[in-house]
CHARMM internal coordinates of N, CA and C (Angstrom, degrees):
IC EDIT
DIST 1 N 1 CA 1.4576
DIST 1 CA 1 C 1.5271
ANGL 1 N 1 CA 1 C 110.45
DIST 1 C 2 N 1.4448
ANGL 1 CA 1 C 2 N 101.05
DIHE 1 N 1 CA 1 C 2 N 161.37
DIST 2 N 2 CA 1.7007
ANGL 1 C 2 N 2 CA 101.68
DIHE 1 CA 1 C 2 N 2 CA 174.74
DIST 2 CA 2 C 1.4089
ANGL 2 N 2 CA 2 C 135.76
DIHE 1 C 2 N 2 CA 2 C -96.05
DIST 2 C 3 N 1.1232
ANGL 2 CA 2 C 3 N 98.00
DIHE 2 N 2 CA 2 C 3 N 61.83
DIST 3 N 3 CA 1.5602
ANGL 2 C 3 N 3 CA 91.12
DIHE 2 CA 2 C 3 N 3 CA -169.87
DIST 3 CA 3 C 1.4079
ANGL 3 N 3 CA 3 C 111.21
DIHE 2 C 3 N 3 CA 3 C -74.74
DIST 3 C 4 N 1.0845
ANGL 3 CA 3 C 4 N 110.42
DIHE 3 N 3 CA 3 C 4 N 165.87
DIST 4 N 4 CA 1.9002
ANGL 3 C 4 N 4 CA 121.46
DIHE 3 CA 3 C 4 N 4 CA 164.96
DIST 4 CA 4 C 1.2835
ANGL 4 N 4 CA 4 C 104.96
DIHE 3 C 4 N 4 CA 4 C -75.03
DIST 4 C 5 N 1.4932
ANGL 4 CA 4 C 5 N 102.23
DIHE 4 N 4 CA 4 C 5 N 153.74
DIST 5 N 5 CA 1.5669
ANGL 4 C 5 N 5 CA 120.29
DIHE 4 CA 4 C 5 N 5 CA 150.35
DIST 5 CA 5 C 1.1183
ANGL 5 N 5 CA 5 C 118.38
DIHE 4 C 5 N 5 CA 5 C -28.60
DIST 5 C 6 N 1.3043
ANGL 5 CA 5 C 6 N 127.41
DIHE 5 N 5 CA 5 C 6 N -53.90
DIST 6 N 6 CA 1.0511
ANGL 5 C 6 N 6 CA 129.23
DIHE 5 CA 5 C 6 N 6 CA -145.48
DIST 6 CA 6 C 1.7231
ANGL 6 N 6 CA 6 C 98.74
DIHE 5 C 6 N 6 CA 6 C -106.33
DIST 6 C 7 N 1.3426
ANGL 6 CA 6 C 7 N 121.77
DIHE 6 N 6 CA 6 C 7 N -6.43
DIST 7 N 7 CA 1.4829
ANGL 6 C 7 N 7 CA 137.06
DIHE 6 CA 6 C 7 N 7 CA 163.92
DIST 7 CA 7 C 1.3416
ANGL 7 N 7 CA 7 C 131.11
DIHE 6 C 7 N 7 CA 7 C -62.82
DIST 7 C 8 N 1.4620
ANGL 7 CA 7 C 8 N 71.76
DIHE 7 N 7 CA 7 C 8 N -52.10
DIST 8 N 8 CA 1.6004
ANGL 7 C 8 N 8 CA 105.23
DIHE 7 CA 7 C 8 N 8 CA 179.55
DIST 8 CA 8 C 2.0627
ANGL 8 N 8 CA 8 C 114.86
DIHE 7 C 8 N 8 CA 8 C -62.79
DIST 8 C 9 N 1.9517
ANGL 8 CA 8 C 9 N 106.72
DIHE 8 N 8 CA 8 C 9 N -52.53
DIST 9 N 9 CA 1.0069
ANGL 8 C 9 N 9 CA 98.66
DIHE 8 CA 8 C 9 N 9 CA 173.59
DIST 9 CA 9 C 1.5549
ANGL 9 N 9 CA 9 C 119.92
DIHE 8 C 9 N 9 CA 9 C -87.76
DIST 9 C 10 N 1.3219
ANGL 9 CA 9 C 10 N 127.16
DIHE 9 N 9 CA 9 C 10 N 27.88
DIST 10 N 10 CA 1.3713
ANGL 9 C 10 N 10 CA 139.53
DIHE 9 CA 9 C 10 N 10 CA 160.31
DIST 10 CA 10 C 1.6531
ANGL 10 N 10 CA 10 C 93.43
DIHE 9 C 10 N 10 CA 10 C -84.04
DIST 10 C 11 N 1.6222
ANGL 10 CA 10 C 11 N 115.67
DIHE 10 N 10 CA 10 C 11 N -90.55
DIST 11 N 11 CA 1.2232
ANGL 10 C 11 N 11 CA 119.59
DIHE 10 CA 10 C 11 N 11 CA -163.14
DIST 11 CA 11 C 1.7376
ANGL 11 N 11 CA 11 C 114.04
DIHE 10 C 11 N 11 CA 11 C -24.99
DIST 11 C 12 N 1.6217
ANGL 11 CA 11 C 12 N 96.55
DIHE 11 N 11 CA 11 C 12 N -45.81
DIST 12 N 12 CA 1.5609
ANGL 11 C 12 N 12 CA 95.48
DIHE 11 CA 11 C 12 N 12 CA -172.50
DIST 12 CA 12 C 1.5927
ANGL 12 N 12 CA 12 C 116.49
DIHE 11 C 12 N 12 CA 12 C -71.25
DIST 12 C 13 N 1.1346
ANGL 12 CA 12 C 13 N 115.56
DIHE 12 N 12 CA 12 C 13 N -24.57
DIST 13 N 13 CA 1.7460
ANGL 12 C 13 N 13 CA 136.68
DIHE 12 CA 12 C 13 N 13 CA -170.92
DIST 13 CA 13 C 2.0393
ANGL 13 N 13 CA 13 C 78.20
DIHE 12 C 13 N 13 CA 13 C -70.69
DIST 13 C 14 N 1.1089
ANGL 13 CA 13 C 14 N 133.71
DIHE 13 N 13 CA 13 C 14 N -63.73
DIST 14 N 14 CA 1.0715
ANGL 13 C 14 N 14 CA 136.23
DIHE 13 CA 13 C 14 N 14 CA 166.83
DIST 14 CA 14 C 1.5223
ANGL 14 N 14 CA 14 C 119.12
DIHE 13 C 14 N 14 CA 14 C 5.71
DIST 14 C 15 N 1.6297
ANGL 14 CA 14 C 15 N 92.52
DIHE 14 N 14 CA 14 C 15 N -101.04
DIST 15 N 15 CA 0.9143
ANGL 14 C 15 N 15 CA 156.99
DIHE 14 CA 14 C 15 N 15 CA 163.80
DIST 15 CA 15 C 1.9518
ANGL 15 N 15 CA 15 C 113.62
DIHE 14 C 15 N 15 CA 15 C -33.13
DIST 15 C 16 N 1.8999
ANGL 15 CA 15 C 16 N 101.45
DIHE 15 N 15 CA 15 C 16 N -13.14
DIST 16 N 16 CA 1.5721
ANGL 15 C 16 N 16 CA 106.51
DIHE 15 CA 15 C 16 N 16 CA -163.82
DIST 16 CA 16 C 1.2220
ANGL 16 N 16 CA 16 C 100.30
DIHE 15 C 16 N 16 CA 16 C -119.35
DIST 16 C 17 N 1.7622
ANGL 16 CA 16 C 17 N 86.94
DIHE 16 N 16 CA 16 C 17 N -32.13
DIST 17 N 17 CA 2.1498
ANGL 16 C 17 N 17 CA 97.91
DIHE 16 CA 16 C 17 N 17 CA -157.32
DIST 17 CA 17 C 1.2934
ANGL 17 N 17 CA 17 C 87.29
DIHE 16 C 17 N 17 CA 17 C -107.28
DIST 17 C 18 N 1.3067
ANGL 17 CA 17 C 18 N 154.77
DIHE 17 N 17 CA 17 C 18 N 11.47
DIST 18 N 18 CA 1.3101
ANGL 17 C 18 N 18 CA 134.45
DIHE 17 CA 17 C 18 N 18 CA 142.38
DIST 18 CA 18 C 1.4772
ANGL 18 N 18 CA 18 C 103.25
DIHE 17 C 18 N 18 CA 18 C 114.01
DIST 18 C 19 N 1.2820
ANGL 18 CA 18 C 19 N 115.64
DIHE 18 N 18 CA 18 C 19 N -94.57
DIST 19 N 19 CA 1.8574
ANGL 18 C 19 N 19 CA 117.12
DIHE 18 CA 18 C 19 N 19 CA 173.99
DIST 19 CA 19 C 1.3449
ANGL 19 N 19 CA 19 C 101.58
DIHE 18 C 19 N 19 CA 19 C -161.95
DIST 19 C 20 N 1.5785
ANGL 19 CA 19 C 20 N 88.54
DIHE 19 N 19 CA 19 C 20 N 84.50
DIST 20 N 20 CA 1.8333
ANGL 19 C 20 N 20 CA 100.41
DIHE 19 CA 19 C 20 N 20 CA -169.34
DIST 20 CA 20 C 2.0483
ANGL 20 N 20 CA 20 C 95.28
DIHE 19 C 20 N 20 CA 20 C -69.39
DIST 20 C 21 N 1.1518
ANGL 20 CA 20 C 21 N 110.34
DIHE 20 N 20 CA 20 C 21 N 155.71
DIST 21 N 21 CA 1.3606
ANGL 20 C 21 N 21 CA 118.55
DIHE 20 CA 20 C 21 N 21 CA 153.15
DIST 21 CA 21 C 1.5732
ANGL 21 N 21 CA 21 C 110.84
DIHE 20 C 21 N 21 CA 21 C -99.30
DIST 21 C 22 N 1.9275
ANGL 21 CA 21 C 22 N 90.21
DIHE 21 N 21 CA 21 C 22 N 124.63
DIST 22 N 22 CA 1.4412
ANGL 21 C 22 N 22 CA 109.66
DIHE 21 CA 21 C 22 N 22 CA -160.29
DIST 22 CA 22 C 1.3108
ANGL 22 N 22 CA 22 C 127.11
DIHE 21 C 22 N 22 CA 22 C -85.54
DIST 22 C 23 N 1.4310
ANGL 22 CA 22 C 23 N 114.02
DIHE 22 N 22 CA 22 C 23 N 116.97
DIST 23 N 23 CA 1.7782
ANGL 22 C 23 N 23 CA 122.38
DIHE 22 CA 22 C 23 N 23 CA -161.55
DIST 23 CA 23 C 1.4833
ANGL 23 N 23 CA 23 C 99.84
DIHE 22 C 23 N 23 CA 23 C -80.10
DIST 23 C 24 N 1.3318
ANGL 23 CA 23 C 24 N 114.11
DIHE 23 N 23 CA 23 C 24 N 168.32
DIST 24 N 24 CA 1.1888
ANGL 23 C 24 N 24 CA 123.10
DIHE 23 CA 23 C 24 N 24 CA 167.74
DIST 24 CA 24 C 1.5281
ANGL 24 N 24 CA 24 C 131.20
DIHE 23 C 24 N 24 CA 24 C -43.20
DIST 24 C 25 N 1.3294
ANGL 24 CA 24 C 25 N 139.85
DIHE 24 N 24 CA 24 C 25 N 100.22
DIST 25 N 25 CA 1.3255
ANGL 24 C 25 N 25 CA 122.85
DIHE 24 CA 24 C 25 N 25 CA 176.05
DIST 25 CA 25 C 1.6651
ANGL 25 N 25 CA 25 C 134.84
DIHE 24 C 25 N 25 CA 25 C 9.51
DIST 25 C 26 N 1.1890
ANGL 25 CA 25 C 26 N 117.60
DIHE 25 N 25 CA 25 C 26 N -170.18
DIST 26 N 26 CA 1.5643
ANGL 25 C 26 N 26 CA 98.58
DIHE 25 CA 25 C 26 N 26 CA -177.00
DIST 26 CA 26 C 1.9889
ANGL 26 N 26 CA 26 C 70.37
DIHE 25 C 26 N 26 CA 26 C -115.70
DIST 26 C 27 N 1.3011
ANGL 26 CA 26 C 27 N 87.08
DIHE 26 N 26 CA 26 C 27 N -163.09
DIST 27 N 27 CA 1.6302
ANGL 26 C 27 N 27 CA 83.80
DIHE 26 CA 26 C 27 N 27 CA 167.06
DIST 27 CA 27 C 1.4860
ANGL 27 N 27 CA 27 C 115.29
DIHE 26 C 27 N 27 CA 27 C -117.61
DIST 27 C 28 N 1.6475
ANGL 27 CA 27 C 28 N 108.71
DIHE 27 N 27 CA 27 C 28 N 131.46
DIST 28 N 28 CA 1.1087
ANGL 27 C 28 N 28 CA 114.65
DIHE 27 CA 27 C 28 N 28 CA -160.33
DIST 28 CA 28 C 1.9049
ANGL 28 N 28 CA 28 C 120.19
DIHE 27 C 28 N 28 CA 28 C 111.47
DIST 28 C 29 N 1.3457
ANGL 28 CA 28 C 29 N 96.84
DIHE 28 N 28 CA 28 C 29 N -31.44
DIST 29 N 29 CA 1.2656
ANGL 28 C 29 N 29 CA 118.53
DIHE 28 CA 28 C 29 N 29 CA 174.37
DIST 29 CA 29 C 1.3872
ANGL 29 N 29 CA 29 C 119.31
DIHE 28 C 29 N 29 CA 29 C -69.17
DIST 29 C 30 N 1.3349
ANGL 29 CA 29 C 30 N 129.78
DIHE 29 N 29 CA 29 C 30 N 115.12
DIST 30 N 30 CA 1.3892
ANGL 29 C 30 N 30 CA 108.54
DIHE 29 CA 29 C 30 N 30 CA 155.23
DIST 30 CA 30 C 1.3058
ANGL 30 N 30 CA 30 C 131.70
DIHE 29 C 30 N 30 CA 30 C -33.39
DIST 30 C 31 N 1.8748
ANGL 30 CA 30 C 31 N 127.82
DIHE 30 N 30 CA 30 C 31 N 151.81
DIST 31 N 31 CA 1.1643
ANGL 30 C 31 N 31 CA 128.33
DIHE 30 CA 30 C 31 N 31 CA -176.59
DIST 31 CA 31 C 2.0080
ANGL 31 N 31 CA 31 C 109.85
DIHE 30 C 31 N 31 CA 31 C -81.83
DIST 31 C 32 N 1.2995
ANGL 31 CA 31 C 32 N 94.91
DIHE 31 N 31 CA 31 C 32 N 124.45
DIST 32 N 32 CA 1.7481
ANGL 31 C 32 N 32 CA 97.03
DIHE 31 CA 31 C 32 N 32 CA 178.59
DIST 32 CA 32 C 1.3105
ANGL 32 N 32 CA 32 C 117.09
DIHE 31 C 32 N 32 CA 32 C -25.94
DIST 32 C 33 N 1.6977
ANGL 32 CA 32 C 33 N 126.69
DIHE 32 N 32 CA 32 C 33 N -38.23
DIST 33 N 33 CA 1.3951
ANGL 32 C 33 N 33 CA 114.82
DIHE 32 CA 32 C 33 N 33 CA 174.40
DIST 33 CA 33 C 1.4464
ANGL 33 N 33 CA 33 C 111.57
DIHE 32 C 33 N 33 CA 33 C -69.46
DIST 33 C 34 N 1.4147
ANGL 33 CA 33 C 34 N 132.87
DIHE 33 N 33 CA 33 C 34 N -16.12
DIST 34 N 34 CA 1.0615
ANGL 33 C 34 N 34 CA 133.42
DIHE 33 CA 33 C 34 N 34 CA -177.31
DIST 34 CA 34 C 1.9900
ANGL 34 N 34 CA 34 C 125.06
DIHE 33 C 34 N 34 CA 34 C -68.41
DIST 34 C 35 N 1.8798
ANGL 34 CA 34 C 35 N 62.85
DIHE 34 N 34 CA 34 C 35 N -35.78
DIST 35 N 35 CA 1.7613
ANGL 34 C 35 N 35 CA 83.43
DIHE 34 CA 34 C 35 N 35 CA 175.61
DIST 35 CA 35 C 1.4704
ANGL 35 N 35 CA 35 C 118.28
DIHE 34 C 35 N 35 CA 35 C -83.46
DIST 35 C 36 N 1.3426
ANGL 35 CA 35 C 36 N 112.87
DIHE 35 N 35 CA 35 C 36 N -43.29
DIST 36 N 36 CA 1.5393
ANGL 35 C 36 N 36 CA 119.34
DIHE 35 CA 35 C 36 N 36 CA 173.14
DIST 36 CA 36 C 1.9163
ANGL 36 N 36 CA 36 C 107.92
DIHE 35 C 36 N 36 CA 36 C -51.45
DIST 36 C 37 N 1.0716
ANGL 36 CA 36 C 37 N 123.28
DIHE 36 N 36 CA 36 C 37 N -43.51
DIST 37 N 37 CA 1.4213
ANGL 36 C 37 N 37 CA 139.85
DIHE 36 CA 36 C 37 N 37 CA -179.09
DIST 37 CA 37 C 1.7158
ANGL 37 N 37 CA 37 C 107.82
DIHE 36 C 37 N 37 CA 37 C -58.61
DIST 37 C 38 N 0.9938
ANGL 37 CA 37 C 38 N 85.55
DIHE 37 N 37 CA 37 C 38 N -54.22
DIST 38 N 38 CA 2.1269
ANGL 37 C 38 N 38 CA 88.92
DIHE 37 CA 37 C 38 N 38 CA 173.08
DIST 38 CA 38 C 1.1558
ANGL 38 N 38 CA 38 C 117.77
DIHE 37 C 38 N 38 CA 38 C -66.93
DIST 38 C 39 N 1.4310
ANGL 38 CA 38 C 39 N 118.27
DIHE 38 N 38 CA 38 C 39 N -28.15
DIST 39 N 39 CA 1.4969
ANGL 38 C 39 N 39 CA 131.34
DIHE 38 CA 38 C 39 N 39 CA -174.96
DIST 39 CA 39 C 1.8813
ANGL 39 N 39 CA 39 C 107.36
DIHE 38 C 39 N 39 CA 39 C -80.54
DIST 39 C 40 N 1.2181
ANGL 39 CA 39 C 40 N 99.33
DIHE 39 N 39 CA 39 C 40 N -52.69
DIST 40 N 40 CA 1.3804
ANGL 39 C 40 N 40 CA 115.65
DIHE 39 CA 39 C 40 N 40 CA 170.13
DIST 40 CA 40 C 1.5399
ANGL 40 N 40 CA 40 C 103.38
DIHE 39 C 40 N 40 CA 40 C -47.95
DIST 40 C 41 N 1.6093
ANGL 40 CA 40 C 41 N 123.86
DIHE 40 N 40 CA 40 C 41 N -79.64
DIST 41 N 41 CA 1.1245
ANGL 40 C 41 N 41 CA 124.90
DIHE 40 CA 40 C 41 N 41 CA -164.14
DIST 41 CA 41 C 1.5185
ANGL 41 N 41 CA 41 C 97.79
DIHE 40 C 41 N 41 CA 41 C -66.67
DIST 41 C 42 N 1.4985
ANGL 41 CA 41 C 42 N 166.06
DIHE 41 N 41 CA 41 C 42 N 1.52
DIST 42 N 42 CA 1.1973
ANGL 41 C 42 N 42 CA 153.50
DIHE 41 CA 41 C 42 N 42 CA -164.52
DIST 42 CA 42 C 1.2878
ANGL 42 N 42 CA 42 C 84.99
DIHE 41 C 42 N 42 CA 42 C -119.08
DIST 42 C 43 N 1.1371
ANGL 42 CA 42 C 43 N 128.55
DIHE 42 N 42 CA 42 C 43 N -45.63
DIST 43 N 43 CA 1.8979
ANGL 42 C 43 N 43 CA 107.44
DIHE 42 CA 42 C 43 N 43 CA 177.41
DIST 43 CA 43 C 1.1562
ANGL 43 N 43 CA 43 C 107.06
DIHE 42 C 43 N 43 CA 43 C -100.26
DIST 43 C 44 N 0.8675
ANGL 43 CA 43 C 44 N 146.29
DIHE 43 N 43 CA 43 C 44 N 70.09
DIST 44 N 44 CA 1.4955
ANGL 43 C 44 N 44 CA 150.79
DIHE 43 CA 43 C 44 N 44 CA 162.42
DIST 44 CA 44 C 1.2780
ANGL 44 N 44 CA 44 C 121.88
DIHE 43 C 44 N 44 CA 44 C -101.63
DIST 44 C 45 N 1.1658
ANGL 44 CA 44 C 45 N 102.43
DIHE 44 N 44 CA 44 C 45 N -38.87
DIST 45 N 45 CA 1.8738
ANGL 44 C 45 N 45 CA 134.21
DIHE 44 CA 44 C 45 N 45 CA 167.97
DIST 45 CA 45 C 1.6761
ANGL 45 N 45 CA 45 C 100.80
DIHE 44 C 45 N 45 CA 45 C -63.37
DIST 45 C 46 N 1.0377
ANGL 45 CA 45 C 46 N 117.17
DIHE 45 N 45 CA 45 C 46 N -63.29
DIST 46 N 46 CA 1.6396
ANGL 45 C 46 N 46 CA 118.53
DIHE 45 CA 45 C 46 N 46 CA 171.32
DIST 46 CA 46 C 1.3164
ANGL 46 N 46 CA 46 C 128.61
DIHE 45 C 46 N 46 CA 46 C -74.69
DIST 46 C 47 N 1.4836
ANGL 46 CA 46 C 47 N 136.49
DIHE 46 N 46 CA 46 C 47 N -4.50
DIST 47 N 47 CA 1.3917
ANGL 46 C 47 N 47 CA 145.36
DIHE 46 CA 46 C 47 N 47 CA 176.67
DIST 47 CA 47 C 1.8969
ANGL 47 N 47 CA 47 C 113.41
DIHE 46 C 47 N 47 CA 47 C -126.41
DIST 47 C 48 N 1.4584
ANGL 47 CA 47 C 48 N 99.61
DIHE 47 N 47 CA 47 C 48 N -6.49
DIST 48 N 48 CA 1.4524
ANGL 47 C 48 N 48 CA 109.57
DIHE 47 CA 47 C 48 N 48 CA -160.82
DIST 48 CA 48 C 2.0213
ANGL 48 N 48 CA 48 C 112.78
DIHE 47 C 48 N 48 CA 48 C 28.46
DIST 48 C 49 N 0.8989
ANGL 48 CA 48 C 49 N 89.14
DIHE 48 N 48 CA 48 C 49 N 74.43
DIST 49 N 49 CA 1.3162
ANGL 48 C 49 N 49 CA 95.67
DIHE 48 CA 48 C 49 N 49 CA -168.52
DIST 49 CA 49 C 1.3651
ANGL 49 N 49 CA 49 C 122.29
DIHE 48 C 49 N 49 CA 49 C 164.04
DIST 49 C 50 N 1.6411
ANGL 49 CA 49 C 50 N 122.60
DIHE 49 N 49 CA 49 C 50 N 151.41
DIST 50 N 50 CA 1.5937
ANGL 49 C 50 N 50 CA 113.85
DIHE 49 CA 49 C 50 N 50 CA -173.59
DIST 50 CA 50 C 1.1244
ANGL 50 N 50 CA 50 C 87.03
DIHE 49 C 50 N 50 CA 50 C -99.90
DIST 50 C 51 N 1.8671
ANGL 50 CA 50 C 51 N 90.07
DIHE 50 N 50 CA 50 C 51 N 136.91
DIST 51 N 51 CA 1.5290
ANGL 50 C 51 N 51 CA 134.97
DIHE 50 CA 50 C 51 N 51 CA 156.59
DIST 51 CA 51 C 1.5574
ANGL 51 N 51 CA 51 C 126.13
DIHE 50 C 51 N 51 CA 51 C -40.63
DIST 51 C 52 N 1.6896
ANGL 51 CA 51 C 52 N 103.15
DIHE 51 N 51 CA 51 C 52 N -68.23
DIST 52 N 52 CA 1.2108
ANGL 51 C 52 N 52 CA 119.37
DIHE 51 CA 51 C 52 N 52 CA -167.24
DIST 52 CA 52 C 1.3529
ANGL 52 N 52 CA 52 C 102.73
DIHE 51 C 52 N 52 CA 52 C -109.55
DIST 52 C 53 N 1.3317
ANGL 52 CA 52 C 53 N 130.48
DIHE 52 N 52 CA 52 C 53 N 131.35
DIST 53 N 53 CA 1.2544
ANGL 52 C 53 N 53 CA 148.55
DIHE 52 CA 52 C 53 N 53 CA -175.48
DIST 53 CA 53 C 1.8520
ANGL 53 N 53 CA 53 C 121.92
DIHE 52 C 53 N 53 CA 53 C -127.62
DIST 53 C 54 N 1.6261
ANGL 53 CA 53 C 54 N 99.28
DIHE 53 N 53 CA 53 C 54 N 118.50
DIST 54 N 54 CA 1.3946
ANGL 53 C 54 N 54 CA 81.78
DIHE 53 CA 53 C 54 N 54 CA -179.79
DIST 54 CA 54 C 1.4865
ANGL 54 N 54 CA 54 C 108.51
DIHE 53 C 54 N 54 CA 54 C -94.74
DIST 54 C 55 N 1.7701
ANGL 54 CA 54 C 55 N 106.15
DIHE 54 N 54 CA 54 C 55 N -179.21
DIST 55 N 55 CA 1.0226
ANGL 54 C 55 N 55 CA 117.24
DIHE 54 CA 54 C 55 N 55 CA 169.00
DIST 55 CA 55 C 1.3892
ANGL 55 N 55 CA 55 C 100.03
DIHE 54 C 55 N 55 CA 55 C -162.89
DIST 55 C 56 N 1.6734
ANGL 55 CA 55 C 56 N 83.91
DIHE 55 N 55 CA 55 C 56 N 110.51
DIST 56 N 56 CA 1.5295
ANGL 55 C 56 N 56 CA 98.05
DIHE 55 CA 55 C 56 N 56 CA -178.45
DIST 56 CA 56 C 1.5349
ANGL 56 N 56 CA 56 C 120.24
DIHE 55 C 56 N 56 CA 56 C 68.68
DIST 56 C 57 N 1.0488
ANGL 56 CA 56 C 57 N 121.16
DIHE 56 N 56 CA 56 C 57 N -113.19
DIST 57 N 57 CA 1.4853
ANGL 56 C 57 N 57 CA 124.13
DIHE 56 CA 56 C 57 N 57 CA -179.23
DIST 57 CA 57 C 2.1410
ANGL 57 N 57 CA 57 C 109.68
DIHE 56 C 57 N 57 CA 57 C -96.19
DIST 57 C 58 N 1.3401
ANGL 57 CA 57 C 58 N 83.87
DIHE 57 N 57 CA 57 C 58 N -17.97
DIST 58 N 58 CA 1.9665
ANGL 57 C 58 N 58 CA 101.95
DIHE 57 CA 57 C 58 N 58 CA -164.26
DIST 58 CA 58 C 1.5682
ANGL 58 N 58 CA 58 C 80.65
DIHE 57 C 58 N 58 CA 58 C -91.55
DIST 58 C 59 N 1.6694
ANGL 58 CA 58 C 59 N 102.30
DIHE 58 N 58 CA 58 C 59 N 140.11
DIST 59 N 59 CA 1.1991
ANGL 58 C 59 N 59 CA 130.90
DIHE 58 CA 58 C 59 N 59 CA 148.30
DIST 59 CA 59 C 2.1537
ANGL 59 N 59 CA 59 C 97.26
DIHE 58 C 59 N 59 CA 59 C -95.38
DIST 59 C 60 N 1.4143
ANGL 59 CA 59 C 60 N 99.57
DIHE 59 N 59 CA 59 C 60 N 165.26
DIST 60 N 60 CA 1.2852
ANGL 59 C 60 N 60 CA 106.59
DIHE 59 CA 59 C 60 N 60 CA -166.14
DIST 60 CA 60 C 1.5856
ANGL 60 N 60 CA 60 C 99.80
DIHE 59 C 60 N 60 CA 60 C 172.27
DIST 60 C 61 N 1.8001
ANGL 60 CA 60 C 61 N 95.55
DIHE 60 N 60 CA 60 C 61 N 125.01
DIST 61 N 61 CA 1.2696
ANGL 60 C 61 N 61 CA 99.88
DIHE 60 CA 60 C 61 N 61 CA -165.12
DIST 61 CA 61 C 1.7931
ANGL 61 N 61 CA 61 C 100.97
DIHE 60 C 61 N 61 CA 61 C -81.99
DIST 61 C 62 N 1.6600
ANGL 61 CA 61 C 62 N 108.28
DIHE 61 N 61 CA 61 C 62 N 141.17
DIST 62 N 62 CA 1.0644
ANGL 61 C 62 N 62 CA 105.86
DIHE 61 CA 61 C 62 N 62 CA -178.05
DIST 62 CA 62 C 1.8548
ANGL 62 N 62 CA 62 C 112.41
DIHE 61 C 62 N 62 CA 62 C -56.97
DIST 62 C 63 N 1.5288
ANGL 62 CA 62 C 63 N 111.90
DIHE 62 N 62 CA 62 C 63 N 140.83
DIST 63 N 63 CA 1.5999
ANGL 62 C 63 N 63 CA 114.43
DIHE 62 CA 62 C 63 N 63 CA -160.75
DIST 63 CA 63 C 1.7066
ANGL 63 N 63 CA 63 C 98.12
DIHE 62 C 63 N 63 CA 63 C -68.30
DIST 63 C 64 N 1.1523
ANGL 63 CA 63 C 64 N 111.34
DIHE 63 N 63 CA 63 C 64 N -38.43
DIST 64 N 64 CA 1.5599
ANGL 63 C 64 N 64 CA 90.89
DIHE 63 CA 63 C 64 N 64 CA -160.79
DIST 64 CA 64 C 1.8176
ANGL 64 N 64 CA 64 C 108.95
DIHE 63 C 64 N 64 CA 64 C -70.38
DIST 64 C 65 N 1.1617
ANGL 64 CA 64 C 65 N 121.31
DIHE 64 N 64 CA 64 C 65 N -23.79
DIST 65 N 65 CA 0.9468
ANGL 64 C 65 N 65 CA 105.15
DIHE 64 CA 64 C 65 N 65 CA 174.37
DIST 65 CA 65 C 1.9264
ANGL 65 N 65 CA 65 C 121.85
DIHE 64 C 65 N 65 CA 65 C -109.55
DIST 65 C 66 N 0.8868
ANGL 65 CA 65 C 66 N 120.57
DIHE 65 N 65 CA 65 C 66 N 48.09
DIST 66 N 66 CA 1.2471
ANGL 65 C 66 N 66 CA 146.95
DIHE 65 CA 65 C 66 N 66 CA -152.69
DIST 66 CA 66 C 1.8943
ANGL 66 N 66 CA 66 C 98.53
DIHE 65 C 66 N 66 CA 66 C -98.29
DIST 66 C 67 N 1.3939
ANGL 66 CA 66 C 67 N 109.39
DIHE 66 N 66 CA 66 C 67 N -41.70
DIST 67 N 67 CA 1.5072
ANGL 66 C 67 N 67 CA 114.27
DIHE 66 CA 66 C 67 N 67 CA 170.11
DIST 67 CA 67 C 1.7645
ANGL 67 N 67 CA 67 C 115.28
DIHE 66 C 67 N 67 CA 67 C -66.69
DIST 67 C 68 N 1.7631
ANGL 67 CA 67 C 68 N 102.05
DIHE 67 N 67 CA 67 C 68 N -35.93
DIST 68 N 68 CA 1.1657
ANGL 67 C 68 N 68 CA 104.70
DIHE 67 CA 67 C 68 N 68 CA -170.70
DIST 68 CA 68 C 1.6844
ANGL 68 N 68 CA 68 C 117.34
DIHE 67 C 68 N 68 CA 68 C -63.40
DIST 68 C 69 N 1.4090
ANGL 68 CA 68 C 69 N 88.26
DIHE 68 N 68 CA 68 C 69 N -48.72
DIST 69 N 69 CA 1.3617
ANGL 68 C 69 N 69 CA 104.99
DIHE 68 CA 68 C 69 N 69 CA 171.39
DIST 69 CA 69 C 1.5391
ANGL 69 N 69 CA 69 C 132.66
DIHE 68 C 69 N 69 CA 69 C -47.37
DIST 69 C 70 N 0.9719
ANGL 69 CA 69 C 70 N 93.58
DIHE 69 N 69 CA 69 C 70 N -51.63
DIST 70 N 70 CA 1.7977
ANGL 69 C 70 N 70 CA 109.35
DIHE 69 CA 69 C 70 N 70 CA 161.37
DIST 70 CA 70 C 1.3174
ANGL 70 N 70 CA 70 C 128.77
DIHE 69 C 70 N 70 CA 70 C -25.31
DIST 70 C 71 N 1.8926
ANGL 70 CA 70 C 71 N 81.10
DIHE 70 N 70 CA 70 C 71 N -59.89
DIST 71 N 71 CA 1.6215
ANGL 70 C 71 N 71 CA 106.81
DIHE 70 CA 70 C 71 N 71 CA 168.91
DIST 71 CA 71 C 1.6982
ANGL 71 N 71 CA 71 C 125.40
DIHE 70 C 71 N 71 CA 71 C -49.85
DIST 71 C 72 N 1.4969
ANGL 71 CA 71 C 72 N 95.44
DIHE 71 N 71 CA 71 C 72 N -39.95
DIST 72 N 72 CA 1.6036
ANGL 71 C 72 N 72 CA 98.99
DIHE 71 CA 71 C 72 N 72 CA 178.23
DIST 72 CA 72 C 1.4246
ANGL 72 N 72 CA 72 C 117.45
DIHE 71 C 72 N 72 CA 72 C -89.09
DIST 72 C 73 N 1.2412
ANGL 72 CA 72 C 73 N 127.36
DIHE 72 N 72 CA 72 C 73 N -22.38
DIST 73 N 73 CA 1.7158
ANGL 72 C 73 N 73 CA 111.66
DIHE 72 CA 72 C 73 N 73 CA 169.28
DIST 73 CA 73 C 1.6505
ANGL 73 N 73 CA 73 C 105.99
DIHE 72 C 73 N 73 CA 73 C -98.57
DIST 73 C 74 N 1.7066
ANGL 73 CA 73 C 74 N 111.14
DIHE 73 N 73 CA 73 C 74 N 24.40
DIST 74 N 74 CA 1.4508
ANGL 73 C 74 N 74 CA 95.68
DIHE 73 CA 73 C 74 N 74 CA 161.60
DIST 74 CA 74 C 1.3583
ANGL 74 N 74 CA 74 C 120.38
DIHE 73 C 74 N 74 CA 74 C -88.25
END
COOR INIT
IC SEED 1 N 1 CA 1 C
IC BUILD
């Protein structure tokens, strides 16, 4: 899939730090739901299914595919 650079080191920041609760953008930055949403809709086609799932304030990559993912921002 195509993610951005900058997709890519979200998903993996993800994917490293566990189920960070998500602060405000940097400035200049898109807002994390913005980013979770691109990520979602760009693999959706390849997982038929959403990736990133919130809960509550926590984004959190869905577990079962959590290996797959890995795979793609390695």
């Amino acid at each position: 899939p195509a993610l951005s650079p900058q997709e890519r080191r979200f998903l993996s920041s993800l994917l490293s730090e566990g189920s960070p609760v998500l602060s405000p953008a940097a400035p200049g930055a898109p807002p994390p739901s913005m980013l979770a949403d691109a990520v979602n809709e760009k693999l959706y086609d390849v997982f038929g299914d959403t990736v990133l799932l919130w809960e509550g304030d926590r984004l959190t990559p869905a577990p079962e595919y959590i290996e797959e993912l890995r795979g793609i921002v390695e």
